[in-house]
N, C-alpha and C positions, 0 to 999 in steps of 0.2 A: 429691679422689682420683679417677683416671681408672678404674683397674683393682683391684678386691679381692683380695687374696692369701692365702694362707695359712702360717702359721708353724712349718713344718710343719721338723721335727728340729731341735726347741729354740731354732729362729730368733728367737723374739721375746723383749719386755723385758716387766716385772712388771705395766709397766703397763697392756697389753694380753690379748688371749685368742690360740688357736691363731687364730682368723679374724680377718685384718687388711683387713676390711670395714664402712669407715665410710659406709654406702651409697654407695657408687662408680658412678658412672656405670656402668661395666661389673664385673658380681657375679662375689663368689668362684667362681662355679659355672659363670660362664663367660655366662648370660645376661640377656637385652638389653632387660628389661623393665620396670626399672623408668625412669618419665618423665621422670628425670633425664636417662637416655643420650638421650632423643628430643630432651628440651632444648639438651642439648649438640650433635646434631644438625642442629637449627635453627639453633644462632648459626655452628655448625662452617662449613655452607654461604651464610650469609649473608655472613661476612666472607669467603670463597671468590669467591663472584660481585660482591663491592664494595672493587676494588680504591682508590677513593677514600676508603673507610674508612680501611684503613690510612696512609697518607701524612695524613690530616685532623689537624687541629689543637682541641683542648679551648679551648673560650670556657668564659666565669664561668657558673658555677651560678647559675639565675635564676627566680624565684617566680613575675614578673610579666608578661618580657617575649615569651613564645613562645604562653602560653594564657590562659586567660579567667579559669583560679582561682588565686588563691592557694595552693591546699591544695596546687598539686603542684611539683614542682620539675624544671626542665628544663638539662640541660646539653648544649652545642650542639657540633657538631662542622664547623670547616668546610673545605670541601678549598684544599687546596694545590697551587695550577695547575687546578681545577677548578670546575665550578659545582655540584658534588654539594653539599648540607649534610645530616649526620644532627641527629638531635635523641634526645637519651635521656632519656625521662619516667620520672619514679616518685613515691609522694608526698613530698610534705616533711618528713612524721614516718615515718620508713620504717618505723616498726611498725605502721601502720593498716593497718587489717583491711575500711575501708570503702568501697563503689563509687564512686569519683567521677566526676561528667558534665564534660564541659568543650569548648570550643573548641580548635583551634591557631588562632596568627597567624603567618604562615611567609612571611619575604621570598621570592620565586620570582622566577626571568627574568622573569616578565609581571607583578612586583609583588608586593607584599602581597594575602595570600589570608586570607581565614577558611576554617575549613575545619570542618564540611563546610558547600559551601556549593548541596545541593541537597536540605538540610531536618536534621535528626537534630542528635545530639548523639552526641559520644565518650565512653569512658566505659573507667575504670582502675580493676581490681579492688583489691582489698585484697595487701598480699603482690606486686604484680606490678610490670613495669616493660616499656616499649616502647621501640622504633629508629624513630621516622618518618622517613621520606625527604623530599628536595625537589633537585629539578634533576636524578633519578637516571637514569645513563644505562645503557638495555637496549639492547644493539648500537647502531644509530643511531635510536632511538627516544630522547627524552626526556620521563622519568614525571615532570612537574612537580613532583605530590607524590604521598606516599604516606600516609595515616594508619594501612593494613595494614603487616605486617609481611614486609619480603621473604625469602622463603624461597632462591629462585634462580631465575635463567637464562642463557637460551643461542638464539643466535642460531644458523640454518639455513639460509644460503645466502640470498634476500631474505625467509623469514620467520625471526619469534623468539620465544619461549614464556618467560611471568613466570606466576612460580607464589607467591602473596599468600596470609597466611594470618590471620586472629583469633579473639580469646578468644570462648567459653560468653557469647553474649548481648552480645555490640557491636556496634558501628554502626561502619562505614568508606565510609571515600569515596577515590577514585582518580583523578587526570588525568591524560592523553597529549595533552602537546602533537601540534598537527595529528596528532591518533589517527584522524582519517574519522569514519565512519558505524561506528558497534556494532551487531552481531550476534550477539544471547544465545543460542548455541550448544548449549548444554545449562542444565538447570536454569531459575529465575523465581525472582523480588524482586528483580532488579538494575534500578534506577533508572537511566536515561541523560538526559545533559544536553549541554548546549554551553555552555562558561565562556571567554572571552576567545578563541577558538581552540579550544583544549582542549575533548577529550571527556573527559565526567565520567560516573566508573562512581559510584553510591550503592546502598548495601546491610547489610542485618541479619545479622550473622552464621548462620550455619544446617548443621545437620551433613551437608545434600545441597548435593553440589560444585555450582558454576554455573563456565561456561566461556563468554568472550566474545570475540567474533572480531573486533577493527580493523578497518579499512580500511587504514593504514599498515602492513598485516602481522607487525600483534603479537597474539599470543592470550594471553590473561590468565587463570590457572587461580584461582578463589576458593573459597578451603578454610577451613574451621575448622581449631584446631590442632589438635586430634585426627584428623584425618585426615591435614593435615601430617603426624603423626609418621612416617605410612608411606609417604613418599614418599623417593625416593632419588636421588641423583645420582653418574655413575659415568663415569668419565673412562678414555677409550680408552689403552690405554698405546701409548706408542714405540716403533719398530723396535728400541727395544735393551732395552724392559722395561721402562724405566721411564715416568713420569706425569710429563704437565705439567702447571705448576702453572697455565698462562694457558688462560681461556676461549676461547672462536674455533671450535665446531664437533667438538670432540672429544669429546661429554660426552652420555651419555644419560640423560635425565629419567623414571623408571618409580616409577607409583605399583602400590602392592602390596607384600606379603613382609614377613615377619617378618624379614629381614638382607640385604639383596643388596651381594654382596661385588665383584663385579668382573662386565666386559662389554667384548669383541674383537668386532669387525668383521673378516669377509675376503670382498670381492667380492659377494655378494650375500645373505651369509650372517650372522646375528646370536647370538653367543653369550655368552649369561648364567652367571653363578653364583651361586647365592643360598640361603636356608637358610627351611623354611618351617614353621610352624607349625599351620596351619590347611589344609584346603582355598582356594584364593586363586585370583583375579584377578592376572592381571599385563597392566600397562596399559605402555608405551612410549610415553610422548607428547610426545619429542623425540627425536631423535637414529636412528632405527629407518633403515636402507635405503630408499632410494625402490624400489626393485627386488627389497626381500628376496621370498626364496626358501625359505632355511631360518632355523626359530628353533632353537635348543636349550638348555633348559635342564637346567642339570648334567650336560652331557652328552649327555642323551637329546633328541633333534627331538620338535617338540613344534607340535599344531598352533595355525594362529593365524588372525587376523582383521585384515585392514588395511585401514583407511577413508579415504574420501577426502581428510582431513584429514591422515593420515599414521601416525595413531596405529595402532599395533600393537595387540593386547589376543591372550591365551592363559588358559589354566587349568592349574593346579597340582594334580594328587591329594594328598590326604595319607590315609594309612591308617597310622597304626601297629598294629605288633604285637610288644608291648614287654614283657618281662618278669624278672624277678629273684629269685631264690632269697628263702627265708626263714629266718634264722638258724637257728629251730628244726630244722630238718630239716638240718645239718650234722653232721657226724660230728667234736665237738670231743674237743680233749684234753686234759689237764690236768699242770701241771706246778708243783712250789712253789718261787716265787724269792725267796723268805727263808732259805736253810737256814743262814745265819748266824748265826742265832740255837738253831739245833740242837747240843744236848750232841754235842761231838768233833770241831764242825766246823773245819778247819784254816787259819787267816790267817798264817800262816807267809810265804806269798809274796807279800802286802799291802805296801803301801810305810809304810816306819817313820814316823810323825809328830812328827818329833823336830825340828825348825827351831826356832831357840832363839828367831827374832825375824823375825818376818816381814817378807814385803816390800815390802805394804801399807802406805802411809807415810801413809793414811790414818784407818787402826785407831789405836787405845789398846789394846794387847794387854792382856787379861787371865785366858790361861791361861798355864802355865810354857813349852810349846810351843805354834807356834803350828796351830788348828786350823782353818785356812782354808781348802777345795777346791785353789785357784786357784795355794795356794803350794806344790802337789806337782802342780802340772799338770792339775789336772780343773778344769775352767772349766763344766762344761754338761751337764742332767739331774742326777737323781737321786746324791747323795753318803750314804756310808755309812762309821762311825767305829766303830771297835770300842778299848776300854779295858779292860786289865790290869790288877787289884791282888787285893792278898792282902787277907782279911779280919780286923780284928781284934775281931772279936763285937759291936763296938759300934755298928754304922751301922746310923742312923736314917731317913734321909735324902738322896735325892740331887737337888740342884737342877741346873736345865738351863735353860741361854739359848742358842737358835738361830736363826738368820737367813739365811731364803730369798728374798727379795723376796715383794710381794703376793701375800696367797692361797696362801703357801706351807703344808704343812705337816713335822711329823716326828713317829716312832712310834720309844720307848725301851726296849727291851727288858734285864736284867739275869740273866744268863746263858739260859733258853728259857721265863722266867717275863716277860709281859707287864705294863709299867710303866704306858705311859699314851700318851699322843698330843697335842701341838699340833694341834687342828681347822686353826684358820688362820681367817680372815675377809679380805673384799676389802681393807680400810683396813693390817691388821696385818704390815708385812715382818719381823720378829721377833716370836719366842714365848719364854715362859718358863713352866716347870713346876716343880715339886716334886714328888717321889713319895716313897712310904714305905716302907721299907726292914724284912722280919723274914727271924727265921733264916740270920744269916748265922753260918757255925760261922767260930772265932776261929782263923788260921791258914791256912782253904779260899781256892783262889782261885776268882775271879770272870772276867765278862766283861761289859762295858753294851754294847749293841750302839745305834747311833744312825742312824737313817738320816731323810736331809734330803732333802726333794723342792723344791730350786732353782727357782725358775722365771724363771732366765735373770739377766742384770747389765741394770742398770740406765741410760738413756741419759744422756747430758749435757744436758739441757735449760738449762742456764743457762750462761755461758761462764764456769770458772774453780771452781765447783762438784764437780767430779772425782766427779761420782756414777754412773759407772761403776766404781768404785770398792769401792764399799759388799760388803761380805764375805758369804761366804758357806759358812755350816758353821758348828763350836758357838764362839759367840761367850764364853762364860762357861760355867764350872760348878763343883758342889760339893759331896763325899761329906763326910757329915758324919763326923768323927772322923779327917779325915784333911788331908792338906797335899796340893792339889792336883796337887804332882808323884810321887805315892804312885800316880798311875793314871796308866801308861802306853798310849799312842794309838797305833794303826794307820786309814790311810784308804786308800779305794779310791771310783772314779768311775769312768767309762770306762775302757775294756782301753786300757793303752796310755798313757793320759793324752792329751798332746801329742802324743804319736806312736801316731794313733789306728788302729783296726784297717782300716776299712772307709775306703780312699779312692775309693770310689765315691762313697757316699752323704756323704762330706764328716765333717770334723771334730764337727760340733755334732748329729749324728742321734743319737748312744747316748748313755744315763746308764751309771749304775753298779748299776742292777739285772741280779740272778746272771744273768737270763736274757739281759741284754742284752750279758753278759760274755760268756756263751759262744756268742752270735751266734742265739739258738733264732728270734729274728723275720725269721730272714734265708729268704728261698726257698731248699726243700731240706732243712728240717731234721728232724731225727730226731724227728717228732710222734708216727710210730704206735708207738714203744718206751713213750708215756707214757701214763699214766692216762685213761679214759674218763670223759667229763664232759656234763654236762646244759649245759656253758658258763658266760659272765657272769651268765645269769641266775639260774644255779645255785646260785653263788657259793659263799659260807665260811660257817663258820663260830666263829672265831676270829682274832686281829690277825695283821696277815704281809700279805703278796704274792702274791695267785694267778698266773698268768700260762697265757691258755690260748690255743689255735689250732687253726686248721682250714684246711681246704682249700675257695677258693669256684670252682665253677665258671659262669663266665660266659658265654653266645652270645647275645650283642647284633648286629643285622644292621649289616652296613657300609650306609655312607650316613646313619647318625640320631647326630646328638649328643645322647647321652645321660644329662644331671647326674646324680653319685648321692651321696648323703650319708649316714655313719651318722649315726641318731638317737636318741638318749637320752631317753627318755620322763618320766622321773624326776628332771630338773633340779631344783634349788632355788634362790628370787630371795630367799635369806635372805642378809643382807652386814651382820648383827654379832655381836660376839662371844654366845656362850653359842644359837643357832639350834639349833632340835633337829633339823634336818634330817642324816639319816645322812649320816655324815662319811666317805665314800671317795675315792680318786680312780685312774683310768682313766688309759692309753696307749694308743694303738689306733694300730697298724702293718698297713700293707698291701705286701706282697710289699718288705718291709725297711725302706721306709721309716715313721718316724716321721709321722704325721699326726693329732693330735690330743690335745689333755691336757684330761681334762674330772673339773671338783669339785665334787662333788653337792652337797655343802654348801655350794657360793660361789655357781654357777652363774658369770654367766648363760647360756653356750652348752650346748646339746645336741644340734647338728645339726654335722655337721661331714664338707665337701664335700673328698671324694677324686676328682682328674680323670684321666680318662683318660689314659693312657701311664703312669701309678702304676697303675691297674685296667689288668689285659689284659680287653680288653672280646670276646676272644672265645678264653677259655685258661683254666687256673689259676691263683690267685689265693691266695696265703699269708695268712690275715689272724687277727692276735692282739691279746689286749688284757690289759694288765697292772693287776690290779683290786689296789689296795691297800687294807686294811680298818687305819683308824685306831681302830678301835672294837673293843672285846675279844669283843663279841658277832659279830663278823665281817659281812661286805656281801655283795651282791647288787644288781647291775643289776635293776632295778625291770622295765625295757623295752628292746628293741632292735632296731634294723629295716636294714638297704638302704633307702633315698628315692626313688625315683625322681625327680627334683623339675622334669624336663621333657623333651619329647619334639618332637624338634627334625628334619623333613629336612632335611639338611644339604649343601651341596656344598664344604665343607671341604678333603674329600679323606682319608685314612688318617692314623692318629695311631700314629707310633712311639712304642715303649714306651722310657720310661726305661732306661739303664745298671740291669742286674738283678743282680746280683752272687749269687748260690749262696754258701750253708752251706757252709762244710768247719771241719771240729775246730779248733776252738784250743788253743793254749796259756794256757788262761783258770783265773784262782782260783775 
């Protein structure tokens, strides 16, 4: 996974959370730090500047014939039209965890090489795997071999800059053919030799950079991988915008910066863009103007330092001054989106549930109609069934089989006396209950009210499986003393169904809670007519549906990317049945859209990143959260907070806000 997303208005399947962040090289929240992306990185730009890679051809997997042990395994790569060969090491039990030393023996134009061959030993961590070079060609330099890893380069007119990098604690060694005379430039521990011709770099890996100057006019940058991570490469675009993908003099090499996204040349002049997190160095150690004049970065001219060698070097400020409201200090409101379960409340305009046979040819139907969301058009969020009968004094009992996908749950209520609730657990996509049944007077009617918290249809994982399929709503049920078509069904889900209200936000953002009927999460809507509320954390106290909101105001300075996540303090990592962790669950909408479904009794999320252009990061800000209490003792958000979760200069540039669609009345039950 390249990019983390979020499943934000009902997007995803059961078997996921709202965060669709399987640590992703680049995170839900937009940043760039975990050493995945730097990994990624590294190989991004090694195959960039080794066009022989790609056209090379896979030799056999080989134990014995490239290194001196056994333990590791080598699979070769050799060019095609070229004298490049890679070699990709890793051990032969890819799950060993243990350092191994070893040799290469690597055919080269000048022969067979042991390597290293000016004292040391190599050495492959547990978990890890290497690209050594041999024949590699850096402009018109040839690196005989490489036992470092190439990170990149680029050639400069008759000079060229190779930027090598290794692991915490190895030994590498380096040749260039007819390389001259070395001159260790910056930095000490680089061993120099003479091998056949070839000049030989040797050295300990070390987290202070060493820099060595050819005589052939190559400079050879030697990094550990941790400082690799920050280095960059940035290709001049085209007179028409766009990048080429071929090396040749277009491309500048800066180490520094937590993101540097792009860099133009015009005349004498050098301009960066980049995103910083720290106070930084920024170093230019290819590609900079021989005649620069002006630097600027993001923008702003920026002064600098250019040495005789060509490298540029500047400094970055960073000062934030970053700040964010605190729930408590909002003016919430409070509004209840259960009143269907309220004596006189009227479903008159609810769509009948009368389908004699549904169209799930999946199912074994076993109610009289069928009571599936999907076969009156509600596919997505929360579903709600309300049932008719007349009582004949004698019901004892009503059983209840429902099915949501994973982690679902549902809450029964029997006219505005509270039944019971399906908790739900991660493993359970269906629930079943039994509740008990007094005082019903013989003749009175009734109403069960049912509401199903969906979470979402299920994908096709297998071919031919049809488990998108799988239903959703009351699968099974049964008043005792009666014949199950003696209770007649009404359902509702989204306003509208199929023909949904809100085509901004797209078909799948609203369920079928009241609040979501009448659109109250949408920016705009009529909060200050409702009740004043202490908020989520306030919360209930009896089974139903809170739903509150408030107004956030935000001034965030332009120029800072800045993540923000709510966080739920109160998680639970309980995943089976009967967990005594309070059974609620949560929606949290920001200015309309859906962003978030969180079940305190499932967990495991409680952080959940809303990005910018959803947040006006310097305006009003709608945000609500629909607390449903499956527990007759009612819930309360434990904790709640805004995240700040990074503080980023950025030269991105402004972030339009989403399509915002505005409140106006409906036509809602």
């Amino acid at each position: 996974m390249t990019y983390g997303g979020t499943n934000w208005g009902n997007l995803g399947h059961p078997g996921g959370y709202t965060s669709y962040d399987y640590a992703a090289v680049i995170k839900e929240n937009r940043m760039v730090d975990r050493e995945k992306y730097s990994e990624a990185k590294l190989l991004a730009n090694f195959v960039q500047a080794s066009p022989a890679y790609i056209t090379s051809t896979p030799g056999n997997l080989t134990n014995s014939t490239y290194t001196t042990s056994t333990d590791l395994s080598v699979t070769p790569l050799f060019g095609n039209g070229s004298d490049t060969n890679f070699y990709v090491l890793r051990h032969a039990n890819y799950s060993n965890r243990v350092t191994t030393s070893y040799k290469l023996k690597l055919p080269t134009s000048e022969g067979q090489v042991t390597v290293p061959q000016l004292g040391g030993q190599l050495t492959l961590h547990g978990h890890d795997s290497k690209v050594h070079v041999s024949d590699y060609k850096v402009g018109g330099h040839n690196v005989l071999y490489s036992s470092a890893e190439v990170f990149t380069w680029e050639s400069y007119g008759d000079q060229s800059v190779l930027v090598v990098y290794g692991g915490e604690g190895e030994h590498h060694e380096l040749a260039v053919s007819n390389g001259g005379k070395a001159t260790v430039r910056e930095g000490d521990g680089i061993k120099v030799g003479k091998k056949s011709g070839a000049t030989v770099l040797n050295w300990q890996t070390s987290s202070s950079r060493r820099v060595v100057q050819l005589g052939c006019g190559l400079t050879v940058y030697v990094l550990d991988r941790n400082s690799a991570y920050n280095y960059w490469v940035l290709k001049f675009p085209n007179d028409d915008g766009l990048y080429p993908p071929n090396l040749g003099g277009s491309t500048v090499i800066i180490a520094g910066g937590y993101l540097m996204r792009n860099a133009t040349v015009a005349g004498s002049s050098l301009d960066l863009v980049g995103d910083f997190n720290a106070t930084a160095t920024i170093e230019v150690i290819g590609g900079a103007p021989s005649d620069l004049e002006t630097l600027n970065i993001n923008g702003k001219s920026t002064e600098f330092d250019h040495d005789k060698y060509g490298v540029v070097s500047a400094s970055v400020a960073f000062s934030p001054d970053i700040s964010v409201p605190s729930f408590s200090s909002l003016d919430w409101k409070y509004i209840d989106s259960l009143p269907e379960v309220k004596s006189g409340y009227d479903d008159s305009q609810w769509p009948a549930a009368d389908l004699k046979k549904t169209n799930n040819d999946l199912v074994v139907q076993r109610t009289p109609t069928s009571l599936l969301g999907s076969d009156y058009g509600f596919h997505t969020g929360t579903l709600l069934f309300r049932g008719h009968f007349k009582s004949t004094g004698g019901e004892k009992t009503f059983s209840l089989e429902t099915q949501g996908g994973s982690a679902f749950g549902s809450s029964v209520w029997i006219d505005d006396t509270f039944l019971g609730s399906w908790h739900g657990y991660d493993a359970a996509v269906n629930g079943n209950n039994t509740f008990t049944l007094t005082n019903l007077k013989s003749g009175s009617e009734h109403v069960i009210t049912v509401v199903v918290d969906q979470q979402g249809m299920d994908e096709n994982y297998a071919v031919g499986q049809n488990a998108m399929k799988s239903p959703r709503g009351i699968i099974h049920y049964h008043l005792s003393g009666h014949k199950a078509s003696d209770v007649s069904w009404k359902v509702t889900g989204n306003l509208g169904g199929e023909d949904y209200e809100d085509k901004v936000r797209g078909p799948l953002n609203e369920g079928g809670l009241w609040a979501e009927r009448q659109g109250y999460h949408l920016p705009g809507a009529p909060i200050s007519d409702w009740e004043s509320s202490g908020g989520p954390t306030e919360g209930t106290t009896s089974a139903g549906v809170a739903f509150y909101a408030a107004e956030l105001e935000l001034d965030l300075p332009s120029g800072w990317d800045v993540p923000l996540s709510f966080t739920f303090t109160n998680a639970s990592d309980a995943s089976a049945a009967g967990n005594s962790a309070p059974a609620y669950h949560v929606q949290l909408y920001v200015n309309g859209y859906q962003f978030g479904k969180y079940i305190n009794n499932v967990g495991p999320q409680k952080s959940f990143p809303v990005p910018e252009g959803i947040f006006n990061y310097q305006g009003t800000n709608l945000i609500a959260f629909a607390l449903w209490s499956l527990e007759a003792e009612g819930a309360k958000v434990g904790g709640l907070e805004l995240s700040v979760n990074g503080t980023v200069l950025s030269g991105y540039g402004p972030i339009p806000l989403a399509p915002m669609s505005s409140w106006s009345e409906r036509k809602a039950y």
